[in-house]
C-alpha positions as MATLAB code, in Angstrom:
seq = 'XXXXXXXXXXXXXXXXXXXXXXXXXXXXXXXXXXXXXXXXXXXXXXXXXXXXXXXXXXXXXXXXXXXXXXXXXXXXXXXXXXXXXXXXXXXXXXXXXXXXXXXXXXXXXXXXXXXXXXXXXXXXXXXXXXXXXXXXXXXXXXXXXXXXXXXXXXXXXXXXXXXXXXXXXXXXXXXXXXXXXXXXXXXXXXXXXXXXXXXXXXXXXXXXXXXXXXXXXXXXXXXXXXXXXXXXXXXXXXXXXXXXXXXXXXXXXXXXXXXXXXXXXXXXXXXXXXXXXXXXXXXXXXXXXXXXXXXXXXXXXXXXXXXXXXXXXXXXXXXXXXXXXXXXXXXXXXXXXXXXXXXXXXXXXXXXXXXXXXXXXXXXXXXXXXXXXXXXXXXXXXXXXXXXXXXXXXXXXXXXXXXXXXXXXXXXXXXXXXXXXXXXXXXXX';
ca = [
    -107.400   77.184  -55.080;
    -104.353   74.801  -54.664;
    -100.975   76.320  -55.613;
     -97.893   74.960  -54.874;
     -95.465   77.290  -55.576;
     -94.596   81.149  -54.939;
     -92.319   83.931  -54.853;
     -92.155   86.368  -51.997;
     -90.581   89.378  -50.611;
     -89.143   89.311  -47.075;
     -87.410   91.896  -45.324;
     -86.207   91.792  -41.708;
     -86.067   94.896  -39.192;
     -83.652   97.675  -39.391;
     -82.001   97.861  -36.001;
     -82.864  101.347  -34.064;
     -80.480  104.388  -34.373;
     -78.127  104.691  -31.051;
     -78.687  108.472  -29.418;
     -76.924  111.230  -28.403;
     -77.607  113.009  -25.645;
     -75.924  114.195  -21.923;
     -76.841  114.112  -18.268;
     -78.838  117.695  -17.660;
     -79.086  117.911  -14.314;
     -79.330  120.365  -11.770;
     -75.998  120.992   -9.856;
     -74.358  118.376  -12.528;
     -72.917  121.276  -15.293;
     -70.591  119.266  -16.861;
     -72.863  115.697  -17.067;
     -71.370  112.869  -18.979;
     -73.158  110.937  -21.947;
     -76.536  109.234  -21.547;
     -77.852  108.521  -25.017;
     -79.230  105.062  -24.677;
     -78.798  101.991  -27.224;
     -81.374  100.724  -30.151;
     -83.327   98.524  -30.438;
     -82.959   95.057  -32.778;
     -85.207   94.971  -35.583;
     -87.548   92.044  -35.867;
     -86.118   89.014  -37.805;
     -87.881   86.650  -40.811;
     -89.325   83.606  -39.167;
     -90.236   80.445  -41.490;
     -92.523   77.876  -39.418;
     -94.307   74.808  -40.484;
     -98.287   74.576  -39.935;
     -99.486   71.301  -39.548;
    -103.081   72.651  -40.537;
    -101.849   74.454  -43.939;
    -101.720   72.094  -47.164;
    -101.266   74.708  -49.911;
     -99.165   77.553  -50.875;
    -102.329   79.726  -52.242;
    -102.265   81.996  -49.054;
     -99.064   83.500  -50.668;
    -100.575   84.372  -54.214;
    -102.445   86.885  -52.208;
    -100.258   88.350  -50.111;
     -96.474   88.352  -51.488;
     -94.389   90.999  -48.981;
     -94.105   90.333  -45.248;
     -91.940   92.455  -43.439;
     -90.158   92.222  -39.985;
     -90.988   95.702  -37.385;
     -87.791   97.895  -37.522;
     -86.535   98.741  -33.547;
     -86.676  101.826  -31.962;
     -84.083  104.458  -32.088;
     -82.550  105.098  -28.613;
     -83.376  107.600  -26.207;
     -81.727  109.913  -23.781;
     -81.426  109.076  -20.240;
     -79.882  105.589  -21.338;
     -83.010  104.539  -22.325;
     -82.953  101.368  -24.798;
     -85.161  101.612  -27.927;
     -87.935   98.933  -27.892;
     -87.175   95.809  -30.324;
     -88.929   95.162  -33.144;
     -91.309   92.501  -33.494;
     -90.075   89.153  -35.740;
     -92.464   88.200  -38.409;
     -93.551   84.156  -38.531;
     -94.670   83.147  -41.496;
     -96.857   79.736  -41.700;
     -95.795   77.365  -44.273;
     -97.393   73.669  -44.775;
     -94.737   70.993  -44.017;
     -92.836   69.758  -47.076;
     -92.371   73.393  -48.319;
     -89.006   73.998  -49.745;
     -87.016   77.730  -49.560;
     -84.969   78.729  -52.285;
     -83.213   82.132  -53.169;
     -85.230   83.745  -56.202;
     -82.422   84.925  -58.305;
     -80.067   81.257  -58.152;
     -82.761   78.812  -57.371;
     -80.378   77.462  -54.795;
     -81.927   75.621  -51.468;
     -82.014   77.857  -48.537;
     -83.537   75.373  -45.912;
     -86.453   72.366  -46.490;
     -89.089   72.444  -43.674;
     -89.824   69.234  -43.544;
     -88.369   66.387  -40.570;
     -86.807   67.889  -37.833;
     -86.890   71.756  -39.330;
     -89.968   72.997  -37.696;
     -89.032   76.512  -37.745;
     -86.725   78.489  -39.683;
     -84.713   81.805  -39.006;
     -84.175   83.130  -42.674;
     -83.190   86.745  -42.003;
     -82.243   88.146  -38.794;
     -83.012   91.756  -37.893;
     -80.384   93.944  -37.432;
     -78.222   95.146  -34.426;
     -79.425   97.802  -32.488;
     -76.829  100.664  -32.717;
     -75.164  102.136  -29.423;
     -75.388  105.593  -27.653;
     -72.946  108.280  -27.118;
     -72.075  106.234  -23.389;
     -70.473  103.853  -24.656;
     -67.784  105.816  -26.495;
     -67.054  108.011  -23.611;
     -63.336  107.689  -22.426;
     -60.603  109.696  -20.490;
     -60.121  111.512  -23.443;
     -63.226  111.836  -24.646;
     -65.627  112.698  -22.035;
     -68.527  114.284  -24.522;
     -68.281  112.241  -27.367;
     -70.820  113.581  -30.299;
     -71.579  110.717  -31.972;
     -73.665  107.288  -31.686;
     -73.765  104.024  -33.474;
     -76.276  103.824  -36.064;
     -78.123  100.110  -36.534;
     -77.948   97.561  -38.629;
     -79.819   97.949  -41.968;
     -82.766   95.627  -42.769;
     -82.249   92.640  -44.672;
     -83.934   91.683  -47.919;
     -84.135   88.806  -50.690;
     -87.501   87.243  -53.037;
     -87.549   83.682  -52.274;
     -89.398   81.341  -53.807;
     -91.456   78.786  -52.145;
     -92.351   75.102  -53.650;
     -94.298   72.424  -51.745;
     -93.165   69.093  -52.386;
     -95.736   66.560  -50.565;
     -93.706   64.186  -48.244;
     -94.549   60.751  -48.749;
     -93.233   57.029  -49.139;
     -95.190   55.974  -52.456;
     -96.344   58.193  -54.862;
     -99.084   56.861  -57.174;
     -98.505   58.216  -60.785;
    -100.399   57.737  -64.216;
    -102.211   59.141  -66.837;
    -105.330   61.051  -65.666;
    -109.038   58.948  -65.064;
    -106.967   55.371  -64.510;
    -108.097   55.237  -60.828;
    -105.351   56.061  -58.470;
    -107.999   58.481  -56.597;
    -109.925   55.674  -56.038;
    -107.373   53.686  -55.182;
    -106.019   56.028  -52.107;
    -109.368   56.536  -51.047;
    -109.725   52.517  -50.626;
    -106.694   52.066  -49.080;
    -106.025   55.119  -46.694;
    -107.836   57.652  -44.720;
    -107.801   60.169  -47.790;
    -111.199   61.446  -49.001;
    -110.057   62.843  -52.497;
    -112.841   63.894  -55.335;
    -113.934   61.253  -57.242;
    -115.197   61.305  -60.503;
    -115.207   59.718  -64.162;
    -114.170   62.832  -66.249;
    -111.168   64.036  -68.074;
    -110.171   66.365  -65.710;
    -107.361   65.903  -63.956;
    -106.909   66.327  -59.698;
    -105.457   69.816  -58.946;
    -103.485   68.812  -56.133;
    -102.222   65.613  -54.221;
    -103.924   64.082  -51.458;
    -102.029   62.222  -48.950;
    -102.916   58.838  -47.103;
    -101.759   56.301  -44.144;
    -101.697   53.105  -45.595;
    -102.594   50.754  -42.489;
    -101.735   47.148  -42.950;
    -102.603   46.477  -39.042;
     -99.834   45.470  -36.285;
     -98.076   48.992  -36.569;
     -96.932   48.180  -40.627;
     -98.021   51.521  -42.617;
     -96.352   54.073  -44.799;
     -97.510   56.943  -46.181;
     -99.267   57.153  -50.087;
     -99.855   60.384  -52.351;
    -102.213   60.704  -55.274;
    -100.279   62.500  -57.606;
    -102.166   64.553  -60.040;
    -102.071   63.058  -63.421;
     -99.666   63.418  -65.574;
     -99.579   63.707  -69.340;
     -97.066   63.954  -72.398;
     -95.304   67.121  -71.933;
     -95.421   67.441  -68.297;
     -91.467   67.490  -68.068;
     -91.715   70.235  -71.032;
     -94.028   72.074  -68.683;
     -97.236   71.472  -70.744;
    -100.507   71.600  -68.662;
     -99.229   72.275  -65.200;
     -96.414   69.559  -65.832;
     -93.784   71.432  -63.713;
     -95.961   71.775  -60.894;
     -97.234   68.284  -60.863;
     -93.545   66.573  -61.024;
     -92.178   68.749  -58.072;
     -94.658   66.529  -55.886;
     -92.681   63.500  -56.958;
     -89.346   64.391  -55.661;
     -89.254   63.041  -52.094;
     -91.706   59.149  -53.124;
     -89.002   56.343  -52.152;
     -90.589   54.213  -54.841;
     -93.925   54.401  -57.238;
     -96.970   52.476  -57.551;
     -97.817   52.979  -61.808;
    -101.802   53.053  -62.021;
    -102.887   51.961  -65.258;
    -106.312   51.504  -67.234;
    -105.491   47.563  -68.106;
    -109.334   47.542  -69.378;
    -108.881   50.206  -71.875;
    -112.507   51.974  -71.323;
    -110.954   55.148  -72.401;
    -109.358   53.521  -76.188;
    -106.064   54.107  -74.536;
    -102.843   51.371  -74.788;
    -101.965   50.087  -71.128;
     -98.231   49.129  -72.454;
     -97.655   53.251  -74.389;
     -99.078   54.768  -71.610;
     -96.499   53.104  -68.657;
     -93.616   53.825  -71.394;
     -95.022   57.357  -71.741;
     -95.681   58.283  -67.985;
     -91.681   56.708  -67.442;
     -90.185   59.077  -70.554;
     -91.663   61.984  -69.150;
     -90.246   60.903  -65.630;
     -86.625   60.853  -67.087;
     -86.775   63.701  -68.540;
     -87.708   65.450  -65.397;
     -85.218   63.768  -63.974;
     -83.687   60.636  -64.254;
     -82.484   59.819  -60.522;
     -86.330   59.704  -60.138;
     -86.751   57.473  -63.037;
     -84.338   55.091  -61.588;
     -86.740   54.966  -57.851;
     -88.522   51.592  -57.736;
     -91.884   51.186  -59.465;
     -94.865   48.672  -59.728;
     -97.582   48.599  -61.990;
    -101.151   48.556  -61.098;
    -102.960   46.750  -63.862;
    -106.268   48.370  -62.386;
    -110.145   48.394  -64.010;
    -109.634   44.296  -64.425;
    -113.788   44.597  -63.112;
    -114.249   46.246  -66.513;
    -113.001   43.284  -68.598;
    -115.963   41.960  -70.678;
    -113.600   39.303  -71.785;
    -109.497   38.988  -72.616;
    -108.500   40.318  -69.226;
    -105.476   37.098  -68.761;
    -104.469   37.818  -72.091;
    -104.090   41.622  -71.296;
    -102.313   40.945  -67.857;
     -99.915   38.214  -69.668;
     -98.843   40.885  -72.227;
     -98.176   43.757  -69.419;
     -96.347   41.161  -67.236;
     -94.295   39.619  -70.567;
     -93.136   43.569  -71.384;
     -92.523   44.545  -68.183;
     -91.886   41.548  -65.439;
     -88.428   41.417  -67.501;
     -87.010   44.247  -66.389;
     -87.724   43.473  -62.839;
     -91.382   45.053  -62.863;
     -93.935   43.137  -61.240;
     -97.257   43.759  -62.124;
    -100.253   42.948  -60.238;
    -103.666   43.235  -61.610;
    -106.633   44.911  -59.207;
    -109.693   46.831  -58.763;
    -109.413   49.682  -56.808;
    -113.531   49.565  -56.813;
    -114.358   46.268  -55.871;
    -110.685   45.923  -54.116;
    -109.635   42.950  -55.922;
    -105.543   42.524  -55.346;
    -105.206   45.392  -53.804;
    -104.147   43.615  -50.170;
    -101.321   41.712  -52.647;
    -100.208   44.931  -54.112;
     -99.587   46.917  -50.860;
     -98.165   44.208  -49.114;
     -95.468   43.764  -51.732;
     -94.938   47.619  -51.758;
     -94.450   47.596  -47.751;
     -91.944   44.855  -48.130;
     -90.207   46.699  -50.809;
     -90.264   49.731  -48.338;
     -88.312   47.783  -45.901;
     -85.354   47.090  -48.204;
     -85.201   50.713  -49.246;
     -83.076   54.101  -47.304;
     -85.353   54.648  -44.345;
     -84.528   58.309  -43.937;
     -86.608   60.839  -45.407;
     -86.165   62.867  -48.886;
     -84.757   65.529  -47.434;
     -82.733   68.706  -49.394;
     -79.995   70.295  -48.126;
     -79.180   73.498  -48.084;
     -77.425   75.209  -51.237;
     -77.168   78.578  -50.144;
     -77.159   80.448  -46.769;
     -78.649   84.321  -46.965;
     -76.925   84.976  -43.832;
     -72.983   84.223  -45.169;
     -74.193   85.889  -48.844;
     -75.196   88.722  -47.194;
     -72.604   89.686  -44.900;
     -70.127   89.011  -47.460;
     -71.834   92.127  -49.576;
     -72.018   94.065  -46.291;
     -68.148   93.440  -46.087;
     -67.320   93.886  -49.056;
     -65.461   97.616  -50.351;
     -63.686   98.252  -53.444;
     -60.456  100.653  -54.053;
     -60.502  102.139  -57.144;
     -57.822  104.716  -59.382;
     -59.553  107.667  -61.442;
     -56.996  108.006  -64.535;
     -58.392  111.936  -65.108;
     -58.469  113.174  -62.109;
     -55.568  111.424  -60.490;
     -57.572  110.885  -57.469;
     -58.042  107.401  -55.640;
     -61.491  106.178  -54.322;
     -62.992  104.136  -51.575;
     -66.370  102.449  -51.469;
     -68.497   99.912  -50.247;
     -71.173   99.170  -47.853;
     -68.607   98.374  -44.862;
     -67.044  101.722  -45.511;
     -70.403  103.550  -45.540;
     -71.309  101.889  -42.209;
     -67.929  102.528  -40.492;
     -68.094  106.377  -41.022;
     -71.984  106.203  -39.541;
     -70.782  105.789  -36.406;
     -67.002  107.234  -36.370;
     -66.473  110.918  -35.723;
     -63.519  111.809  -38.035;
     -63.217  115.553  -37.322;
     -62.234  114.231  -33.271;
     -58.239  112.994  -32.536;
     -59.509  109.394  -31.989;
     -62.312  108.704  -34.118;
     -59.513  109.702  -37.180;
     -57.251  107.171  -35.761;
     -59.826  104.329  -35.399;
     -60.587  105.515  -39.062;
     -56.775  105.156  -40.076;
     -56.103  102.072  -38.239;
     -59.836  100.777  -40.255;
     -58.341  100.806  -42.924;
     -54.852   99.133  -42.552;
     -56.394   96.342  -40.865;
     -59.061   95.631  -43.297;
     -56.400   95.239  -46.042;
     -57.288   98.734  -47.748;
     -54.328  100.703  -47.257;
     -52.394   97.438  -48.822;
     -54.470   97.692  -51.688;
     -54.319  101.495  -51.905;
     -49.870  100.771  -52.357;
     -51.122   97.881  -54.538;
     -52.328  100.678  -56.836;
     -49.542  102.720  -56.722;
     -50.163  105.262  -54.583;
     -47.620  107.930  -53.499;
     -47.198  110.039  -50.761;
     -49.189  113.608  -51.199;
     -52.232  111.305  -53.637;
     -55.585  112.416  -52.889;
     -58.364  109.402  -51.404;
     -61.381  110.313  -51.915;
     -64.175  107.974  -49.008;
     -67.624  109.428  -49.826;
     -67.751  112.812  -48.832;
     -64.140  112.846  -47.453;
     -60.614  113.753  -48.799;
     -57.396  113.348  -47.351;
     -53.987  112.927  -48.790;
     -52.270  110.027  -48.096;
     -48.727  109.747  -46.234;
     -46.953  106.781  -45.052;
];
């Protein structure tokens, strides 16, 4: 089964619980605080495998998850990490966050590996809060919560020419003549499922790399057939070599088909349109007779608008040499650096910008302010209000992060009610 794109679930490790606990030794009564720190969970790994070639491993399995670390233990032992989770993609797969469609990171070129989601911190024992003042203190950082998105993976093949036409014209046959690629050949109506790269070896170190890709037809940029799928493997070709059935063995017009195959490229998108093409007048060893009449018309259409055509065989390799060493030279004159994307969106800012985030909010019936958000939440997990200086870390929280400014900016007045989860105090300034 080829597939070329899917959507996932990844979540990274929670990071382990710090402990409480004190020194209970003999002749020690009074022993100080031992609870040890946790563990980091286990981050989301993306790396390429040069041996996978299809997405279809993911249709089966669609939630990988990172190992969550250990909770600390007494003694000031450290909880054990969890274990990061690699996940094996083929090269030329593109990341992109399910819910904007925005680029997270293209593993292709230098990107071999990936770091999508990183596990969280482990939190810290009771130790490390221990101070002149506060020789047993009773509470312990809890870790970082897991991270979690659906992505959405899409394989676009990495190559210099892409070959593009109408099913059954003979750009299979074509590869396989010109490059190490062994794709299926056959004479039917059925189009290939998935591309098939090649090295195109013109001898003295000239080569570039060609792709088969699958055949089109009207309505692929409307998603008809498996249009969408097929035009995603077109993205990253610095130019096109247009296969076409100049012999006409199926009925079909040479001239409506090129104009068709281009319309459906521009609507797709039109920076692709605009990539430099030639036409591949193939099939001329089908001719029975009018083949320089044919060739004339094609070249008279199309040699206009700065087109060249070149008639071949891909069977009996007729013009073929001609037609790839033109390509090769047009190569040269092209942007030598590969198709790459960049990224649109980083999961790392977007989430800890909801982790930071809190909102202060007025209740008009019960006169009563309130105080939310995930940053809040995680402060009080690990800050002991009912002791002298965890309620003055909790105070000074607050007017640092801005809250107590927005608190005035409602209106609040001294004796109000605020209301943070499952506390209440009454404000004074």
């Amino acid at each position: 089964m080829f597939a070329d794109r899917a959507k996932i679930y990844i979540r990274s490790g929670k990071g382990g619980d710090g402990h409480v606990s004190f020194r209970r030794e003999k002749y020690v009564p009074d022993g100080g605080p031992n609870g040890g720190d946790g563990g980091n969970g286990g981050s989301v790994i993306f790396q390429i495998d040069e041996g996978l070639n299809t997405l279809a491993d993911f249709h089966q399995v669609r939630k990988y998850t990172a190992q969550h670390g250990e909770d600390g233990g007494n003694r000031n032992c450290h909880g054990k990490n969890g274990n990061d989770i690699i996940i094996k993609v083929p090269e030329g797969t593109v990341i992109k966050d399910a819910d904007t469609d925005k680029v997270i990171a293209d593993m292709s070129g230098d990107l071999r590996s990936y770091t999508i989601l990183k596990g969280g911190h482990g939190g810290n024992g009771n130790q490390h809060y221990a101070t002149s003042t506060m020789q047993a203190p009773m509470y312990a950082q809890p870790g970082q919560p897991a991270r979690e998105m659906y992505v959405v993976l899409e394989l676009k093949v990495i190559a210099d020419v892409g070959l593009v036409g109408f099913p059954n014209v003979g750009k299979s046959t074509l590869l396989s003549r010109t490059t190490n690629a062994k794709p299926k050949i056959a004479n039917y109506h059925f189009t290939t499922l998935h591309p098939h790269l090649g090295v195109v070896n013109l001898g003295e170190g000239s080569s570039f790399v060609m792709a088969d890709i699958p055949g089109l037809i009207e309505g692929a940029s409307e998603g008809v057939g498996l249009g969408y799928e097929f035009l995603r493997h077109i993205e990253r070709t610095k130019m096109f070599i247009h296969v076409v059935d100049a012999a006409s063995t199926e009925g079909r017009d040479p001239i409506a088909d090129i104009y068709a195959i281009n319309k459906e490229l521009e609507a797709y998108n039109p920076d692709i349109a605009k990539r430099p093409q030639v036409i591949a007048a193939n099939k001329i060893d089908a001719f029975y007779d009018g083949a320089e009449e044919t060739i004339r018309k094609i070249r008279d259409e199309f040699e206009s608008k700065g087109i060249r055509v070149f008639p071949i065989s891909a069977v009996s390799g007729q013009g073929v040499r001609e037609l790839l060493y033109y390509v090769y030279e047009q190569l040269k004159t092209l942007d030598q650096e590969p198709v790459i994307f960049e990224q649109e969106y980083d999961p790392e800012t977007a989430i800890r910008l909801t982790e930071d985030a809190y909102t202060v909010s007025f209740d008009d019936k019960t006169r009563e302010y309130h105080v939310e958000g995930p940053k809040i939440e995680k402060m009080l997990g690990y800050t002991n209000l009912e002791s002298e200086k965890g309620f003055v870390f909790f105070q000074n929280f607050l007017k640092t992060n801005g809250i107590l400014d927005e608190l005035e900016r409602l209106g609040i007045q001294d004796g109000d009610t605020v209301h943070v989860y499952g506390w209440a105090f009454q404000y004074y300034k």
